[in-house]
N, CA and C atoms as an extended XYZ file, in Angstrom:
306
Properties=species:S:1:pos:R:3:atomname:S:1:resname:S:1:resid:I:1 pbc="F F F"
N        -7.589      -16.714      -19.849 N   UNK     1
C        -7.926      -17.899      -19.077 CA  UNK     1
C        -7.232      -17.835      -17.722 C   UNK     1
N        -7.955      -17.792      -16.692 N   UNK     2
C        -7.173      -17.837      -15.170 CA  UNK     2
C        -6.267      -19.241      -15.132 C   UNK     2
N        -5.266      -19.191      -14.363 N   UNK     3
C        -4.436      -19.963      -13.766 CA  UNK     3
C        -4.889      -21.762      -12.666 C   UNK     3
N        -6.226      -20.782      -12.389 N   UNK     4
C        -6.550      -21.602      -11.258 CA  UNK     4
C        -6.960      -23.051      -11.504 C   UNK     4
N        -6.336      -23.642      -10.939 N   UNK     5
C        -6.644      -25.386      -11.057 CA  UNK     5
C        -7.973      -25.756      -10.689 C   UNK     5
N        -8.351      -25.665       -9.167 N   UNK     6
C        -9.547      -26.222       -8.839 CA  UNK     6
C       -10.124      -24.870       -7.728 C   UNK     6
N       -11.210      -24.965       -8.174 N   UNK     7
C       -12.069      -23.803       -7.116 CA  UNK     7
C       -12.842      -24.399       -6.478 C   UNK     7
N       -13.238      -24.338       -4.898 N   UNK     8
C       -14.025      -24.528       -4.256 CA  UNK     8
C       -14.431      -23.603       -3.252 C   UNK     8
N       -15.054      -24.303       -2.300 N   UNK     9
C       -15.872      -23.016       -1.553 CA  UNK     9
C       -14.846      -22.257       -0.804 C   UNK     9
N       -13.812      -22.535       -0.099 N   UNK    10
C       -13.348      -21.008        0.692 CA  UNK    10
C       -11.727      -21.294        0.367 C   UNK    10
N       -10.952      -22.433       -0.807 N   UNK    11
C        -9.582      -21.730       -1.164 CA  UNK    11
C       -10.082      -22.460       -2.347 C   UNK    11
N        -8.571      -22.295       -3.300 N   UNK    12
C        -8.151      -22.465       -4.680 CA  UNK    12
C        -6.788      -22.281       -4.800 C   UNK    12
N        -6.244      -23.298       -5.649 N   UNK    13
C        -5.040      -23.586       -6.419 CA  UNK    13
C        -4.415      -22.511       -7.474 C   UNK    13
N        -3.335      -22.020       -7.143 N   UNK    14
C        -2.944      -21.137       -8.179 CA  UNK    14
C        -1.718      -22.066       -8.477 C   UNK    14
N        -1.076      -21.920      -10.157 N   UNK    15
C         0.602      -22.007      -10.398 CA  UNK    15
C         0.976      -20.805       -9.996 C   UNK    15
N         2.318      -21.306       -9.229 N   UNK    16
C         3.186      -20.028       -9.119 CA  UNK    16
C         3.587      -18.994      -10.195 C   UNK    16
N         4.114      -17.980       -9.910 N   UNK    17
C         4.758      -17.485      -11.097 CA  UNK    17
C         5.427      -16.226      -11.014 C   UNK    17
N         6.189      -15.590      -11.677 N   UNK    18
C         7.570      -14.868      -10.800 CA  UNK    18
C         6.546      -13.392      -10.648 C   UNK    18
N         5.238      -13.056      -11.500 N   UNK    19
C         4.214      -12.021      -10.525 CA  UNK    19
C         3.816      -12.284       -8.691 C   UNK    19
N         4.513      -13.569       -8.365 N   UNK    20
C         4.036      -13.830       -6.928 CA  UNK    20
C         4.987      -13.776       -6.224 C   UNK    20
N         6.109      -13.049       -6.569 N   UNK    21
C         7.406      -12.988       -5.949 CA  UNK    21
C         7.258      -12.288       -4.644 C   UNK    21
N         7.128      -11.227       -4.770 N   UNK    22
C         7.153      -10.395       -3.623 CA  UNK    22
C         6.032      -10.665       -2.840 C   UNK    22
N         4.987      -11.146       -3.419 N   UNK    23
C         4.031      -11.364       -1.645 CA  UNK    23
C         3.909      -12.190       -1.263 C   UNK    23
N         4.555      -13.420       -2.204 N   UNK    24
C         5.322      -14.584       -1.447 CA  UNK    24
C         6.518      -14.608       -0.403 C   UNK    24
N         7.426      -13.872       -0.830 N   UNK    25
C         8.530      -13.915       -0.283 CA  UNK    25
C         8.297      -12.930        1.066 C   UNK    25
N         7.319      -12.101        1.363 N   UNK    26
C         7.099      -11.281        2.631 CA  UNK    26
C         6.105      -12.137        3.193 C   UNK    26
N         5.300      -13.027        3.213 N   UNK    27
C         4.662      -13.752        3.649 CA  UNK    27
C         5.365      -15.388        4.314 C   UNK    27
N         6.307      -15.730        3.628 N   UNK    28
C         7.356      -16.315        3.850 CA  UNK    28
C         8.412      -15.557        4.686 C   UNK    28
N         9.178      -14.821        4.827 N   UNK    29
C         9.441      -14.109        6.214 CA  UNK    29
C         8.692      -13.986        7.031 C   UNK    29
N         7.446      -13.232        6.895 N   UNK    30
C         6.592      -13.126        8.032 CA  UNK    30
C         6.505      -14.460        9.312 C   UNK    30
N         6.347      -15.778        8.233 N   UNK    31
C         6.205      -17.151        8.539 CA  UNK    31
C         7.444      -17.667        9.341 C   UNK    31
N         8.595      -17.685        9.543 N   UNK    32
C         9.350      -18.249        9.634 CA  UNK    32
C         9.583      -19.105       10.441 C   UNK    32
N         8.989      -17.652       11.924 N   UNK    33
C         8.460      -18.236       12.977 CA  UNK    33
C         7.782      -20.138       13.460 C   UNK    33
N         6.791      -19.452       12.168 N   UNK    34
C         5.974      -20.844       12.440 CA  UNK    34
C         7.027      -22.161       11.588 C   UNK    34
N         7.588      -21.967       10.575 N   UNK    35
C         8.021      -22.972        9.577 CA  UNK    35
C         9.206      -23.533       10.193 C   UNK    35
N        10.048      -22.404       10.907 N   UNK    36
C        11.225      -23.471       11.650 CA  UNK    36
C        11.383      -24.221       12.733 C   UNK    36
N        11.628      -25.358       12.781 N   UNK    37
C        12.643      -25.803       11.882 CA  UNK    37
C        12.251      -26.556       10.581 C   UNK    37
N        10.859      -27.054       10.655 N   UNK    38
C        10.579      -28.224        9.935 CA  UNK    38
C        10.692      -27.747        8.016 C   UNK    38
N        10.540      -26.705        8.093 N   UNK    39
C        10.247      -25.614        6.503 CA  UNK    39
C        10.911      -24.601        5.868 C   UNK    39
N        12.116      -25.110        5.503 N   UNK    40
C        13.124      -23.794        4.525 CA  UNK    40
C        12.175      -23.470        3.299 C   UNK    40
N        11.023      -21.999        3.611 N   UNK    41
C        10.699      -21.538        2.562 CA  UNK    41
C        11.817      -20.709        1.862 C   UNK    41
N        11.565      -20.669        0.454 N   UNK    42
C        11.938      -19.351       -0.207 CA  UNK    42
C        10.997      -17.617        0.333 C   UNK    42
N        12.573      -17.034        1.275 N   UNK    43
C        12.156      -15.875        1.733 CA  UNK    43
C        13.029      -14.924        1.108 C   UNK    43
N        13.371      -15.050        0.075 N   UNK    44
C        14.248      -14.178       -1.194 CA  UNK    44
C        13.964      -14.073       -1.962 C   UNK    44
N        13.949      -13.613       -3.104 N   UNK    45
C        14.279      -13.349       -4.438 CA  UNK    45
C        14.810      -14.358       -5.472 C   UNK    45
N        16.582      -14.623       -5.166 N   UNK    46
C        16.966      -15.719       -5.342 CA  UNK    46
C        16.364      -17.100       -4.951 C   UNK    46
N        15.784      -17.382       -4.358 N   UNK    47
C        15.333      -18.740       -3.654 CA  UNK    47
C        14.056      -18.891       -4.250 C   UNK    47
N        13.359      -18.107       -4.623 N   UNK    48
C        11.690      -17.775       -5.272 CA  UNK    48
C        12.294      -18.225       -6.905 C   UNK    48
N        12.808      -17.660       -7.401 N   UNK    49
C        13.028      -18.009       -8.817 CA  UNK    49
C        13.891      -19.844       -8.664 C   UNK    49
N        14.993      -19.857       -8.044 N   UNK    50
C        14.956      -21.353       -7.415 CA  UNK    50
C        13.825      -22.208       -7.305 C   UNK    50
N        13.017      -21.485       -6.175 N   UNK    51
C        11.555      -22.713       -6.405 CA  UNK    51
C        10.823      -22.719       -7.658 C   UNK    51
N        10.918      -21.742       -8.354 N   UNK    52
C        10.099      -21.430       -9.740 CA  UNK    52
C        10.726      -22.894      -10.895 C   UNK    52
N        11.913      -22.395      -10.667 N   UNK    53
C        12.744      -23.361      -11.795 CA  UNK    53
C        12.772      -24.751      -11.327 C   UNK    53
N        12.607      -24.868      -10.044 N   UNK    54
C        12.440      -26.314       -9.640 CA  UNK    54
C        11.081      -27.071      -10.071 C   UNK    54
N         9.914      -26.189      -10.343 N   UNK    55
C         8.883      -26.461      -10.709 CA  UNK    55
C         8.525      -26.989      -12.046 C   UNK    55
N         9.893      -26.617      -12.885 N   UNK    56
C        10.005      -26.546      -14.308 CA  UNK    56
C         9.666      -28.495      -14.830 C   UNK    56
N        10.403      -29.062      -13.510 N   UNK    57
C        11.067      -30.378      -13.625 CA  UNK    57
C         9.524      -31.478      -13.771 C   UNK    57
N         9.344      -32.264      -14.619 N   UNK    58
C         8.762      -33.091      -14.935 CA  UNK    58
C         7.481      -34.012      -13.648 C   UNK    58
N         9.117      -33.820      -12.607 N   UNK    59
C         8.451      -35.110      -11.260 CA  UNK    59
C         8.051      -33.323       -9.991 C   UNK    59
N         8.571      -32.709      -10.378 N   UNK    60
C         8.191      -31.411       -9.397 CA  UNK    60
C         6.460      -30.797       -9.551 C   UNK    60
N         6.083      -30.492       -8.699 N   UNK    61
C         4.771      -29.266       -8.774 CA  UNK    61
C         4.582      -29.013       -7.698 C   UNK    61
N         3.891      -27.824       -7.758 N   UNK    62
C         3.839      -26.495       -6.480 CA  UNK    62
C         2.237      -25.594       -6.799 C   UNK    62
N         1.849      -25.477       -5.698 N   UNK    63
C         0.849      -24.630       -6.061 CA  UNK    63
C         0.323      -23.554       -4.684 C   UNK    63
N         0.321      -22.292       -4.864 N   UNK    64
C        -0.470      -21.421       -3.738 CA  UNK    64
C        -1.525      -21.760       -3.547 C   UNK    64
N        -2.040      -21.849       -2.342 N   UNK    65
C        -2.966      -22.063       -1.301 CA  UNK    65
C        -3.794      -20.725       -1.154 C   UNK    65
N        -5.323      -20.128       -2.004 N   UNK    66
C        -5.196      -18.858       -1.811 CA  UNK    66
C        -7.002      -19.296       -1.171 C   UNK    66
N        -7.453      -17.603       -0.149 N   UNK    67
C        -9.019      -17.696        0.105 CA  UNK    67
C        -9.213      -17.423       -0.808 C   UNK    67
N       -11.032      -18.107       -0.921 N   UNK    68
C       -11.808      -17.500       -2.012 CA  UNK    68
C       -12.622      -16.329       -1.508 C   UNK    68
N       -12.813      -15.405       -2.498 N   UNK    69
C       -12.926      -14.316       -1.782 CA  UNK    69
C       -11.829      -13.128       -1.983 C   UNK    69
N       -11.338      -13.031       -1.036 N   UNK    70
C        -9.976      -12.123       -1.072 CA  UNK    70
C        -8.588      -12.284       -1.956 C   UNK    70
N        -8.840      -13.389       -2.304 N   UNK    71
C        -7.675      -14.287       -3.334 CA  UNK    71
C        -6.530      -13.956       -2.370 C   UNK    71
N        -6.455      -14.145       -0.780 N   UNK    72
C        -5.232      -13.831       -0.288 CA  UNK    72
C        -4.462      -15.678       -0.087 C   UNK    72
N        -3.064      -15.219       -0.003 N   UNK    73
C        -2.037      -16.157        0.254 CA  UNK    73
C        -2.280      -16.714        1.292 C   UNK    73
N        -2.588      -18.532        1.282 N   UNK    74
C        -2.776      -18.698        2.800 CA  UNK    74
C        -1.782      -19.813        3.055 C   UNK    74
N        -1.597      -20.399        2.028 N   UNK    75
C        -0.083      -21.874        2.124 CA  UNK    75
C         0.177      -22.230        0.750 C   UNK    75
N         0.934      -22.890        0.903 N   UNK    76
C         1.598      -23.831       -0.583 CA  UNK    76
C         1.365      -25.177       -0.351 C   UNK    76
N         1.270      -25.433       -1.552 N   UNK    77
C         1.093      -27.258       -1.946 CA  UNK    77
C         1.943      -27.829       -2.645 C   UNK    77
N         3.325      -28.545       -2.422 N   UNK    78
C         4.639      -29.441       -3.182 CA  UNK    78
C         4.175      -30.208       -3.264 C   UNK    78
N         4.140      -31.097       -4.294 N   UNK    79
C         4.448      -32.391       -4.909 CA  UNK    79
C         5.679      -32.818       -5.650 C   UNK    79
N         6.267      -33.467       -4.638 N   UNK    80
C         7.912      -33.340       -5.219 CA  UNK    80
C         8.130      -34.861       -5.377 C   UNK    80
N         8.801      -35.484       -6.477 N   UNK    81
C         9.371      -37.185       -6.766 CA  UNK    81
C         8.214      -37.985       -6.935 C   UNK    81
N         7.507      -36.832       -8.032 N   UNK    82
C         6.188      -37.217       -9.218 CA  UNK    82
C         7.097      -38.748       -9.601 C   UNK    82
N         6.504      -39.657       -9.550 N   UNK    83
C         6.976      -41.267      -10.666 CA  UNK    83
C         5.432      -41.171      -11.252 C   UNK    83
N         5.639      -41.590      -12.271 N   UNK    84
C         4.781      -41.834      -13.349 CA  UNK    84
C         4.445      -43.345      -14.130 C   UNK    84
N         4.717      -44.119      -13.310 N   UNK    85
C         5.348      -45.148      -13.663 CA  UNK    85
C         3.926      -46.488      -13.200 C   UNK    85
N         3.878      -47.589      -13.000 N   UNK    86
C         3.152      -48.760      -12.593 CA  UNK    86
C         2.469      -48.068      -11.040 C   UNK    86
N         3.737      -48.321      -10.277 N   UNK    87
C         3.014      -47.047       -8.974 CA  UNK    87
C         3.290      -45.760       -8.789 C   UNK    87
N         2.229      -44.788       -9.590 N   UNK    88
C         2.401      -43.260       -9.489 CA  UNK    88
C         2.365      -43.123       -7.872 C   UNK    88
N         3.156      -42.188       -7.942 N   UNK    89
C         3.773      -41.494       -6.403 CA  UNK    89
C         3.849      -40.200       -6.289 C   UNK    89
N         3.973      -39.424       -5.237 N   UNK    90
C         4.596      -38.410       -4.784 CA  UNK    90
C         5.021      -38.408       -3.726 C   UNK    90
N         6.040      -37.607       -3.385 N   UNK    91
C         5.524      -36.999       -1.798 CA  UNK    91
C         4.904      -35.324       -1.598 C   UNK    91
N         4.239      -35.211       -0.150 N   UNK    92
C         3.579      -34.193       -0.207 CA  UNK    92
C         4.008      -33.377        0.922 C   UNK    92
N         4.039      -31.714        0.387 N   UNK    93
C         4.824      -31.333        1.609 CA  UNK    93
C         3.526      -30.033        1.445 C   UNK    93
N         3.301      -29.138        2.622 N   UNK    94
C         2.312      -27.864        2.426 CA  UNK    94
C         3.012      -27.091        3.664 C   UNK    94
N         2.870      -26.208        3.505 N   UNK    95
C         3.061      -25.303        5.026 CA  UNK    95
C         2.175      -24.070        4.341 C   UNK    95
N         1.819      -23.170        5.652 N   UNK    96
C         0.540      -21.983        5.865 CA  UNK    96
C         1.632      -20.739        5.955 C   UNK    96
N         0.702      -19.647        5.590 N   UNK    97
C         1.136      -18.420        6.115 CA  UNK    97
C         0.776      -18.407        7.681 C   UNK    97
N         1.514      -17.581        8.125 N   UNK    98
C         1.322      -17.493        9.995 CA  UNK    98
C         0.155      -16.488        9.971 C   UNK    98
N        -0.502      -15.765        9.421 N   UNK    99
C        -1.859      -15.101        9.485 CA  UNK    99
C        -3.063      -16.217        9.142 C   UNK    99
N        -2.476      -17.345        8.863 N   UNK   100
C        -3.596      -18.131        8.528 CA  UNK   100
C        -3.377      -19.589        9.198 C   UNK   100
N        -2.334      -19.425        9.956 N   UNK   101
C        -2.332      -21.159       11.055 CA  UNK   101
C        -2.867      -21.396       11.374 C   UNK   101
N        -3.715      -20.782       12.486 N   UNK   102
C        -4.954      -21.328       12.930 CA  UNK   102
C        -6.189      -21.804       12.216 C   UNK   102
């Protein structure tokens, strides 16, 4: 069974997962440029399994931003301080790969 949450015409939702380490984390360097100051990605190793385990958490979720088509990396999707409660909430954070800002 694929991973993928929702498919539509030109991206799709993946869960992360520690197979996305490395072309996350070089795509995230690549980026940095564009992300600072506003975006401390995970551009490590350590920091990738960090975001992994942060994902673990109940009110946390994360998802790659990929084309359809090429299934390449184009941003991430946080949903971080999930309440579940009378008023469900989040907040929402995304940033792009710099091959795909424009």
């Amino acid at each position: 069974m694929s991973e993928a949450i929702q498919h539509q015409a030109t991206v799709w939702l993946e869960k992360p997962g520690l197979k996305h380490a490395r072309e996350f984390v070089r795509a995230m360097r690549n980026s940095r440029g564009l992300h600072h100051p506003w975006v401390s990605a995970p551009c490590d190793p350590q920091s990738w399994r960090r975001y992994l385990d942060r994902l673990k958490r109940e009110n946390e979720a994360g998802y790659l931003v990929r084309r359809d088509g090429d299934n390449e990396l184009c941003g991430v999707i946080n949903l971080n301080v999930i309440t579940y409660e009378a008023l469900c909430s989040a907040y929402l954070s995304y940033y792009a790969v710099q091959k795909w800002a424009n």
